[in-house]
C-alpha positions in Angstrom: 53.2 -56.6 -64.9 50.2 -57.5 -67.0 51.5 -60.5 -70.0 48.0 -60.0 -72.6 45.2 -61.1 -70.0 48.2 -63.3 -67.7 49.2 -61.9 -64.3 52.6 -61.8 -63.1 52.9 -65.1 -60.5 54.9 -62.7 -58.4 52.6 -60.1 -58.4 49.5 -62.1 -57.6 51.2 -64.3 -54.8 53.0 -60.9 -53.3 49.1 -59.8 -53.4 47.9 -63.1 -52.1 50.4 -63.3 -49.2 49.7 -59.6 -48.1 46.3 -60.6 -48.1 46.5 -63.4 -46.0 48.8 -62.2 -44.1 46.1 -59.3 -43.1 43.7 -61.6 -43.0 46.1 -64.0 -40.0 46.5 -60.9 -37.8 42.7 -60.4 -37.8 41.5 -63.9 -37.3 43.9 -64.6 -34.5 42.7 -61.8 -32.1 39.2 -63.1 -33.2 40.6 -66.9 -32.1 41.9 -65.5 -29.0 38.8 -64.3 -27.8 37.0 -67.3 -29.2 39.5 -70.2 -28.2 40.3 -70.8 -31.9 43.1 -68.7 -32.6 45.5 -72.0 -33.9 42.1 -73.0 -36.3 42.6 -69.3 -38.2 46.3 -70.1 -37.6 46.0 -72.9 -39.8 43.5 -71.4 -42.3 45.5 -68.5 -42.8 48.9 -70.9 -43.4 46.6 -72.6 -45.9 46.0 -70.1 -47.8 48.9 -68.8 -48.3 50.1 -71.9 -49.8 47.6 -72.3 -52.2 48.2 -68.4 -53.0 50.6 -69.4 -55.8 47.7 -70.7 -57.7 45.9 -67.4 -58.2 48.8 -66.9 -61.0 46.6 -69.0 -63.6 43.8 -66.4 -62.6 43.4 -64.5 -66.1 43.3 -60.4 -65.1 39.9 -60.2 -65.2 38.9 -62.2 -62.6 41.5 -60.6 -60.3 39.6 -57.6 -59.0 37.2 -60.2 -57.9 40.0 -62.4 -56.1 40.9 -58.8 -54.4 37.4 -58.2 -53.8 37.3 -61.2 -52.3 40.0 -60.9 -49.5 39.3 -57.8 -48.7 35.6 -58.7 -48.0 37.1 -61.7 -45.8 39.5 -58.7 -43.9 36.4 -56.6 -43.2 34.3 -59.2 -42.3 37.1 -60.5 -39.6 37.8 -57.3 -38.1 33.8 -56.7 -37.8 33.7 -60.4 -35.4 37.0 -59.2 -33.4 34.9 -55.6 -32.4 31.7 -57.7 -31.7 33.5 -59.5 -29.6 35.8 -57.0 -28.1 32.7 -54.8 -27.4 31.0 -58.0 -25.8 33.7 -58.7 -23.9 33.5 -55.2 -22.9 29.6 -54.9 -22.1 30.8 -58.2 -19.6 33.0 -56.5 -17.5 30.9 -53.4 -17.4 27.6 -55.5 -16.3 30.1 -57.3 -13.3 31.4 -54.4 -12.6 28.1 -52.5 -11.8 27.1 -55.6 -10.1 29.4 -55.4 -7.9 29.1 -51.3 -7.1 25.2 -52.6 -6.8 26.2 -55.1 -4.2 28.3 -52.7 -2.5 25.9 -49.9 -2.6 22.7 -52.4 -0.9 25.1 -53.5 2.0 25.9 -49.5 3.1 22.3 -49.0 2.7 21.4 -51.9 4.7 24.2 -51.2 7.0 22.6 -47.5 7.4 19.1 -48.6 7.9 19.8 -50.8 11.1 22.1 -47.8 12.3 19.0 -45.9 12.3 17.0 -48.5 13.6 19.1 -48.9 16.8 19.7 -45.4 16.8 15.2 -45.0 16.9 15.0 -47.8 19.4 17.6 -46.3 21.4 15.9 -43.4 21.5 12.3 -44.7 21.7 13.9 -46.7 25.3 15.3 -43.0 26.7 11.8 -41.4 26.0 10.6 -44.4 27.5 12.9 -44.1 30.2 12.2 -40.5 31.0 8.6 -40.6 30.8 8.8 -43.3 33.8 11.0 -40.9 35.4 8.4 -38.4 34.7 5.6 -40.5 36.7 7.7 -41.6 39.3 7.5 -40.1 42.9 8.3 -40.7 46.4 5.7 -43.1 47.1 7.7 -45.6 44.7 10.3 -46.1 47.2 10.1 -48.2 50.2 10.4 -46.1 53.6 13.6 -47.0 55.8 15.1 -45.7 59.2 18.4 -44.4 57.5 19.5 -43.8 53.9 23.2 -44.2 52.6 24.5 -41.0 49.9 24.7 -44.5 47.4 20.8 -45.4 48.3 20.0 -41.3 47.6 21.7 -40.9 44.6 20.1 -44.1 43.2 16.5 -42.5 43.9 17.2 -39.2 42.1 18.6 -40.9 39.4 15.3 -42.7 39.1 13.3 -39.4 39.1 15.5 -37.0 37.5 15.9 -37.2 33.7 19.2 -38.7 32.7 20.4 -35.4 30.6 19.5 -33.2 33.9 21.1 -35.7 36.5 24.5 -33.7 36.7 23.4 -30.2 37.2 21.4 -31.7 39.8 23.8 -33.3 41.5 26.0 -30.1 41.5 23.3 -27.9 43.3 23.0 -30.6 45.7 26.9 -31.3 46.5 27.0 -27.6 46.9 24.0 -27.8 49.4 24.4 -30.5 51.5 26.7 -32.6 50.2 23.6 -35.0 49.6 22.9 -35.3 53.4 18.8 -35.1 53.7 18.9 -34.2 57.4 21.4 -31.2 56.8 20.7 -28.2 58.8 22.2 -24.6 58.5 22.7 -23.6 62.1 22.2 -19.4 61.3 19.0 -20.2 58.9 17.7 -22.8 59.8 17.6 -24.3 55.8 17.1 -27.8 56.1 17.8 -31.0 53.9 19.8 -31.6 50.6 18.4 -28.6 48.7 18.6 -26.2 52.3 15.1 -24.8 51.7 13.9 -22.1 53.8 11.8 -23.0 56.1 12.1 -26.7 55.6 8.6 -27.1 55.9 8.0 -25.9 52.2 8.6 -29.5 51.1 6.0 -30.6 52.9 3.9 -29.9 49.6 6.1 -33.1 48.2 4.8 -35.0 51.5 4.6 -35.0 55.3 7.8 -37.0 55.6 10.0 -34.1 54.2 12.3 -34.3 57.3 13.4 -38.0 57.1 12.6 -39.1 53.3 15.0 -38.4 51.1 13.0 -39.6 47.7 10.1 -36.4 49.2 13.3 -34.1 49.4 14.1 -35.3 45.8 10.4 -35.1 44.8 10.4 -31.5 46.1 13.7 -30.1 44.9 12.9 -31.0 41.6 9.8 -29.8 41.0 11.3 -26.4 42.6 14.6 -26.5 39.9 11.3 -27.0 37.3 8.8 -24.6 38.0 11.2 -21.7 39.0 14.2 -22.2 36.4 12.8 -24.6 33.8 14.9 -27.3 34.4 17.9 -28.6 37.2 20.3 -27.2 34.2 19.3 -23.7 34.6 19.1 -24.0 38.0 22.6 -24.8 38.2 23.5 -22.0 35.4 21.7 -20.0 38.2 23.5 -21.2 41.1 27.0 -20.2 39.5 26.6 -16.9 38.9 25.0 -15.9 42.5 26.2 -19.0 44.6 22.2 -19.6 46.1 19.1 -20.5 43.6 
């Protein structure tokens, strides 16, 4: 209660301590985040010590101690949001750092997948074309010829994708024996052609060079099917191609 222009001592220090206490709770999550929360501790004990001596304040002057404290509150709160919002803009700027990071390394990680994958498939094409080029005159010449050493010509000359089907009209032919003869039709070598001498258009040495045979039977599979594959899609719906 107002005494003439005297404050009550209670009522100013309940004021006083109120007020610093406000002003405590603020100033220590500031000195938390600013490794100075016993400084505002310390402050804040201070002044509500000294609060006892705002009871010689005449009521006037009051308002302006109110004023005052509350301007101190405000201005405390505003430094704990800059620096919760700093603390905040931190984590978010590591945090996309890090997604950056993460996001460069499975692009990098993507870009030499296609890489190998192009070289990959630059070598096949490169591969093939050879393949492509390649003909019976690229093999040496020798009295006899193991299935291994036949199988390792064709695979040289027939593209890797068309290799199986291939093989497949040839097991069903000859069994890969370039000297096979059928004894009602005379069909001779791996692919039985009828007559035998057709392959001489792959060379003169049709009847004891396998790579010719191979030469011949595949440019047959080619021209006449489009490819050993439909050849073979041929062969197992009417058993002969």
């Amino acid at each position: 209660m107002l005494e003439g222009n005297r404050v009550s001592p209670i009522s100013v220090r309940g004021f006083a301590v109120a007020s610093a206490t406000a002003v405590t709770a603020v100033g220590s999550v500031v000195g938390v985040a600013s490794g100075s929360a016993a400084q505002n501790n310390t402050d804040a004990e201070t002044t509500a010590a000294d609060s006892t001596l705002l009871a010689d304040i005449p009521a006037g002057q009051q308002a302006q101690v109110q004023l005052a404290s509350l301007t101190q509150q405000a201005d405390a709160q505003a430094i704990a949001a800059d620096v919760s919002a700093k603390r905040d803009a931190e984590a978010a700027a590591r945090k996309a750092a890090a997604q950056t990071a993460i996001d460069k390394k499975e692009a990098a990680a993507k870009a030499a997948k296609a890489a190998k994958a192009a070289e990959e498939a630059r070598k096949r094409a490169a591969e093939e074309k050879a393949k492509a080029n390649r003909d019976s005159s690229d093999f040496p010449v020798a009295s006899s010829y193991s299935i291994a050493q036949i199988q390792a010509m064709a695979r040289q000359m027939v593209p890797s994708g068309q290799f199986q089907c291939f093989s497949n009209i040839v097991d069903h032919e000859s069994d890969w024996n370039y000297q096979a003869v059928n004894p009602s039709s005379g069909a001779y070598g791996m692919f039985q052609a009828l007559p035998g001498s057709k392959m001489e258009s792959a060379g003169s040495d049709w009847r004891t060079n396998p790579a010719t045979q191979i030469e011949w039977g595949l440019n047959y599979m080619n021209s006449r099917y489009g490819s050993p594959c439909e050849a073979w899609d041929f062969w197992q719906a009417n058993s002969w191609y």
